[in-house]
C-alpha positions as CSV (number, residue, x, y, z in Angstrom):
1,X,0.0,0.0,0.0
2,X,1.4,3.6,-1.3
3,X,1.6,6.4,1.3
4,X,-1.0,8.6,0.9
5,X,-0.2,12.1,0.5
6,X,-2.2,14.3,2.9
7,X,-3.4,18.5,2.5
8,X,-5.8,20.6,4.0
9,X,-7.0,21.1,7.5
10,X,-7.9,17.9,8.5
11,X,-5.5,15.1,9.7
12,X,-6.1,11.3,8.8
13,X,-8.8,10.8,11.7
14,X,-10.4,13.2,11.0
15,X,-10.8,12.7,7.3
16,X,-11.6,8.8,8.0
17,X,-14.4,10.3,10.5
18,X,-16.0,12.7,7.5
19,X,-15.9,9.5,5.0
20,X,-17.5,7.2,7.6
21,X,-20.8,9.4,8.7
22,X,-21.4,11.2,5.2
23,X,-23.7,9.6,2.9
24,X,-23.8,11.3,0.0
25,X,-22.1,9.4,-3.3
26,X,-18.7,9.7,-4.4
27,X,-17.8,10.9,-7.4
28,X,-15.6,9.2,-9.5
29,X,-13.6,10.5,-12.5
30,X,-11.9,8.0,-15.0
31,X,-10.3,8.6,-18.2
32,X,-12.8,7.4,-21.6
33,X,-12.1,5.8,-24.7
34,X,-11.6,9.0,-26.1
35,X,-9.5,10.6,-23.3
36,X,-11.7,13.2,-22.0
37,X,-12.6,12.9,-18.3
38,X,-16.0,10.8,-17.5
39,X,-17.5,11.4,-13.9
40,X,-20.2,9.1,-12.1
41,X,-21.7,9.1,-9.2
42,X,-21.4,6.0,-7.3
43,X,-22.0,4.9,-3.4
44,X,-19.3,4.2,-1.6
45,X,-18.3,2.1,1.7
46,X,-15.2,3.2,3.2
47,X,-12.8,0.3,4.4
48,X,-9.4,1.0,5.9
49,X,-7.9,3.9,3.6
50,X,-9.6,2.7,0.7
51,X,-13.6,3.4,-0.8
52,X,-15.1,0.4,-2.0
53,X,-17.8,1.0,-4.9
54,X,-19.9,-1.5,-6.6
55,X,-21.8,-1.4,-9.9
56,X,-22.7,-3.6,-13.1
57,X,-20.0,-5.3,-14.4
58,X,-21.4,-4.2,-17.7
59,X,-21.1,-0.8,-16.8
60,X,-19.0,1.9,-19.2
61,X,-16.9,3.0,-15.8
62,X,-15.9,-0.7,-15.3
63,X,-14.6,-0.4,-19.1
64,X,-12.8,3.1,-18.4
65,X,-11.1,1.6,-15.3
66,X,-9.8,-1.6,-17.1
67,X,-8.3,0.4,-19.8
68,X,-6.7,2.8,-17.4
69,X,-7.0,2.8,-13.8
70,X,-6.3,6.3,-13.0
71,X,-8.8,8.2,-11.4
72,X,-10.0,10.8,-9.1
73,X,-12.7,11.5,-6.7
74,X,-14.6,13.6,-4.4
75,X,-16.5,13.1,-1.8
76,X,-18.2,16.7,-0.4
77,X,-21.5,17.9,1.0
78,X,-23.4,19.5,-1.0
79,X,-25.0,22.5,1.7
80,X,-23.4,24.8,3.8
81,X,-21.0,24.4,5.5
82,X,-19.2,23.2,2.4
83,X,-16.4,20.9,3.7
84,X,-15.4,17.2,2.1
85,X,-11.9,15.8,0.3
86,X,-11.1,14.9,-2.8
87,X,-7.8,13.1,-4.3
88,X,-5.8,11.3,-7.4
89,X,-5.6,7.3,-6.9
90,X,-5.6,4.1,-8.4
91,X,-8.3,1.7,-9.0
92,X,-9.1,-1.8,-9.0
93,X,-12.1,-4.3,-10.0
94,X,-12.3,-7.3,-8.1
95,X,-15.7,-9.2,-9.4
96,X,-15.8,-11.6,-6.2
97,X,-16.5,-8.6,-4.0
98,X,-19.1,-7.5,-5.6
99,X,-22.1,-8.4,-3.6
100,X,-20.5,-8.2,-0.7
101,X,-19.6,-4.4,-1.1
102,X,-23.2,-3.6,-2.6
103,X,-24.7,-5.2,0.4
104,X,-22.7,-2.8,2.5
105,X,-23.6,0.0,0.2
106,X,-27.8,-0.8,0.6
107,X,-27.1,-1.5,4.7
108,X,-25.2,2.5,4.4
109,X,-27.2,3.9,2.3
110,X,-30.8,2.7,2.8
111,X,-33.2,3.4,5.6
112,X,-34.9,0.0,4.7
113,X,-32.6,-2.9,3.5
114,X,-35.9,-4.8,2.7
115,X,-37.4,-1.7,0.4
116,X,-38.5,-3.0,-3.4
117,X,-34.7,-0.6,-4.5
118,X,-33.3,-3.0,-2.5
119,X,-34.0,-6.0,-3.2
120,X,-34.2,-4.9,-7.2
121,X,-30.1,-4.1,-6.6
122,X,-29.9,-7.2,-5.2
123,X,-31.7,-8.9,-7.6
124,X,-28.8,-8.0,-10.1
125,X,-26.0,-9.0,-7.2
126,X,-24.8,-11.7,-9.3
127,X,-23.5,-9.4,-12.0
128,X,-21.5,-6.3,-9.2
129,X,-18.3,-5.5,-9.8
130,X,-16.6,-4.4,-6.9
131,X,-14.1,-1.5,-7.3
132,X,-11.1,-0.3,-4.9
133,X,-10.5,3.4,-4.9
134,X,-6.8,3.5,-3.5
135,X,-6.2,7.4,-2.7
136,X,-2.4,8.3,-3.6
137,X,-3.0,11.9,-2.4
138,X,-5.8,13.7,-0.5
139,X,-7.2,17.1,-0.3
140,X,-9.8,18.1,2.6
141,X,-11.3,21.3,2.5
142,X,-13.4,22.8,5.8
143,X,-15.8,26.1,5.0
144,X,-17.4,26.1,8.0
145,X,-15.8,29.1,10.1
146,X,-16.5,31.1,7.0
147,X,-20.0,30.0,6.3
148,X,-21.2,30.1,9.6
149,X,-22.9,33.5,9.5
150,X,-24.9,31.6,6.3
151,X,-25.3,28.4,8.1
């Protein structure tokens, strides 16, 4: 595992803190067939230093990320005070994870695991690809003295 190279206001805990209780998507940037940027939004499960994702295996990002596994992300909330991180890493499919990490993403994201979105996404579990975000560096950013007259 690379070092991860840290800016911003926040230290490590703090970041893994922000990643762990915020549940909006990630988004993820990859690289197309063409070479201009592609971004998607995809849930995420944070595990260790690395976001977890899962998706179709048929998916167009799954395709972008085997031809070239650079990316970037961003994780931020989207209301005042605007705060989150974003960062330049690597990533990696791994199709035997792929239920496992959408059942984390449903238990996450979902009020009710047993909803009819729910068990349609797990319907499809079968065909997930898991994919590993490994960050190689990090940017946090923290708005919230400045917007707290707004807030």
């Amino acid at each position: 595992m690379s070092t991860i190279q840290r800016k911003g206001p926040w230290d490590a805990p703090t970041v893994s803190a922000f990643l762990d209780r915020t549940r909006v998507p990630m988004r993820l940037a990859c690289n197309g067939a063409t070479g201009h940027p592609v971004l998607v939004s995809l849930w995420f499960v944070p595990i260790g230093d690395h976001l977890w994702c899962a998706t179709q295996a048929s998916a167009h990002v799954v395709e972008h990320l085997t031809r070239d596994p650079r990316c970037a992300f961003e994780v931020a909330e989207d209301s005042i005070p605007y705060r989150g991180v974003r960062g330049q890493a690597l990533a990696r499919l791994d199709p035997g994870r792929g239920e496992s990490i959408l059942r984390l993403s449903i238990e996450r994201y979902l009020d009710d695991a047993q909803s009819q979105l729910a068990e349609w996404l797990l319907s499809r579990a079968d065909r997930e690809m898991a994919i590993e975000i490994e960050p190689r560096n990090l940017v946090s950013w923290d708005f919230s003295a400045r917007m707290e007259a707004a807030a």
